[in-house]
PADRENMI-43560 format. One line per field, with one value per residue: residue in one letter; y, z, x of N, C-alpha, C, CB in turn. Coordinates in steps of 0.001 Angstrom, whole numbers, plus 500000, padded with zeros to 6 digits. Last residue first. Glycine has a CB too. Layout:
N
fivex	c(A ...)
n.v	c(Y ...)
n.w	c(Z ...)
n.u	c(X ...)
ca.v	c(Y ...)
ca.w	c(Z ...)
ca.u	c(X ...)
c.v	c(Y ...)
c.w	c(Z ...)
c.u	c(X ...)
cb.v	c(Y ...)
cb.w	c(Z ...)
cb.u	c(X ...)
END
This chain:
62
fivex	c(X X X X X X X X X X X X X X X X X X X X X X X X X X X X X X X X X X X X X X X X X X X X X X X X X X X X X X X X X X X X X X)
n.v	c(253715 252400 251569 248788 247342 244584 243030 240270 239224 240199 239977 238772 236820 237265 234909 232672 230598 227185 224603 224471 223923 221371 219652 219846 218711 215864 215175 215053 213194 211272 210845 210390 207337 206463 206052 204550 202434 201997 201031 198842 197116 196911 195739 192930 191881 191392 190021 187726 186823 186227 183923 182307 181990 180653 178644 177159 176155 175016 173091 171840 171298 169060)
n.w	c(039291 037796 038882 039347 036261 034258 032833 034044 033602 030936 027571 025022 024680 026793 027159 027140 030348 029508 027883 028049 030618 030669 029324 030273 032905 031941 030762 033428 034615 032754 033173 035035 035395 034020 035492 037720 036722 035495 038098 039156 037463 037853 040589 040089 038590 040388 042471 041019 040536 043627 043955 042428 043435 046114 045214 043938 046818 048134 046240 046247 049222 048996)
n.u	c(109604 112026 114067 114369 112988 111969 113464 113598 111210 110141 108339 108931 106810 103843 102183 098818 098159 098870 099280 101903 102559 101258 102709 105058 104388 103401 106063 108113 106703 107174 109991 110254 108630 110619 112802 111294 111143 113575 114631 112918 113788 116515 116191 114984 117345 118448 117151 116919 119928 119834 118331 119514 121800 120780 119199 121648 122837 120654 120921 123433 123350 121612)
ca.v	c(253706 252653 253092 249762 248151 245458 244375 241263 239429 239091 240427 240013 236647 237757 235416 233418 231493 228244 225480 224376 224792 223154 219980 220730 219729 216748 215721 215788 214078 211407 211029 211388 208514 206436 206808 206193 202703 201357 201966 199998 197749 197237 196729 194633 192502 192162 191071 188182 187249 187491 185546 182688 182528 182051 179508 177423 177550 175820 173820 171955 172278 170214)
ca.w	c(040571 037153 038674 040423 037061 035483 032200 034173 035054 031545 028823 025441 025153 025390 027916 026724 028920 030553 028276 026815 029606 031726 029005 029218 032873 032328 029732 032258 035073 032965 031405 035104 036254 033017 034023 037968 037049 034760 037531 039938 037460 036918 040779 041151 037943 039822 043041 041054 039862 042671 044698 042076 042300 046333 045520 043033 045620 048176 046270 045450 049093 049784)
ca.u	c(108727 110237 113818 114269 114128 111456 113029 114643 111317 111045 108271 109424 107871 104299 102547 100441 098055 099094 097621 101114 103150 100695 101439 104885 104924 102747 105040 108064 106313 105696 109140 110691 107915 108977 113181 111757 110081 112705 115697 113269 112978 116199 116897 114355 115348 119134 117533 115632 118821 121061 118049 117915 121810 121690 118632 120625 123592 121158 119593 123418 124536 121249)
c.v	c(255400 253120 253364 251153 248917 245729 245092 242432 240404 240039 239539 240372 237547 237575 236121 234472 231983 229147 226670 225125 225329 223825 221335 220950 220864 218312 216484 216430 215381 212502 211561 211559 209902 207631 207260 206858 204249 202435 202364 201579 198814 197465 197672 195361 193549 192651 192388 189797 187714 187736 186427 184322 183121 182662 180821 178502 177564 177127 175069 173156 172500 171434)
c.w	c(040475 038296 038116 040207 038550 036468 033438 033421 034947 032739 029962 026780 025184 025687 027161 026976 028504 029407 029409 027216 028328 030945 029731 028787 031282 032725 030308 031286 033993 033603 031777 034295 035930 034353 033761 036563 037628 035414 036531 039232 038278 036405 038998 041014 038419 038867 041785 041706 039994 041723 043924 042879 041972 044664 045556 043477 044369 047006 046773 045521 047532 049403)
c.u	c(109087 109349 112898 113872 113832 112879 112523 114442 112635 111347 109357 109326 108876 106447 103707 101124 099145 098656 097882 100078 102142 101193 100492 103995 104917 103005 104194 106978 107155 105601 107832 110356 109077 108472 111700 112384 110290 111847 114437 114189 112462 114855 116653 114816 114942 117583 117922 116112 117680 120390 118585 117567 120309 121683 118918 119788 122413 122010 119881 121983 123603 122094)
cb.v	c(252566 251019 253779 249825 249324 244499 244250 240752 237895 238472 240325 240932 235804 239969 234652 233675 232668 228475 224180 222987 223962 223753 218721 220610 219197 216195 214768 215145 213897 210352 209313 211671 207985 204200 205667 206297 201622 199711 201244 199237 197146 196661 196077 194972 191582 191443 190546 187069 186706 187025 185887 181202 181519 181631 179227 176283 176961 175205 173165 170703 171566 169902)
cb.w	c(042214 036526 038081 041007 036061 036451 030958 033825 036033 030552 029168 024781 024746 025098 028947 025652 028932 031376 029172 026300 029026 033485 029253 028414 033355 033061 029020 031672 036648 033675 030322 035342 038292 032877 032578 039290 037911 034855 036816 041060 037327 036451 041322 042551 038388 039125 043988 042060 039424 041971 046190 042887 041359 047029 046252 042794 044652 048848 047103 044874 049178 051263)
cb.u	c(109297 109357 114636 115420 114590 110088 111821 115869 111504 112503 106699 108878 108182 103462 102661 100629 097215 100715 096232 100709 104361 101330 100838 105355 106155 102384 104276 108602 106539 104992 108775 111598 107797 107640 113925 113123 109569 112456 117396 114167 112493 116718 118563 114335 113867 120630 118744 114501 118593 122684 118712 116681 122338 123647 118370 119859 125666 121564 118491 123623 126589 121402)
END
């Protein structure tokens, strides 16, 4: 009994330590994924001449 016991307590530690690495696993691939789809808007946004920048517009153009 003692012996099933400590087989089970190791079987948990292991199966705990999987969850936890796939859990690590399954948020690296969803920050990859929401990455590409981010550069993929990038990509099809229109263009937008890269000279222009929110810091060229002055208080004194008015």
């Amino acid at each position: 009994m003692a012996n099933e016991r400590e087989h089970l307590l190791q079987e948990r530690q292991r199966l705990e330590a999987r969850q936890r690495f796939i859990d690590s696993r399954l948020q690296e691939l969803d920050r990859q994924i929401a990455q590409q789809e981010t550069a993929a808007r990038l990509a099809a946004a229109p263009d937008v001449p890269a000279e222009v920048s929110p810091f060229d517009i002055t208080f004194f153009d008015y």
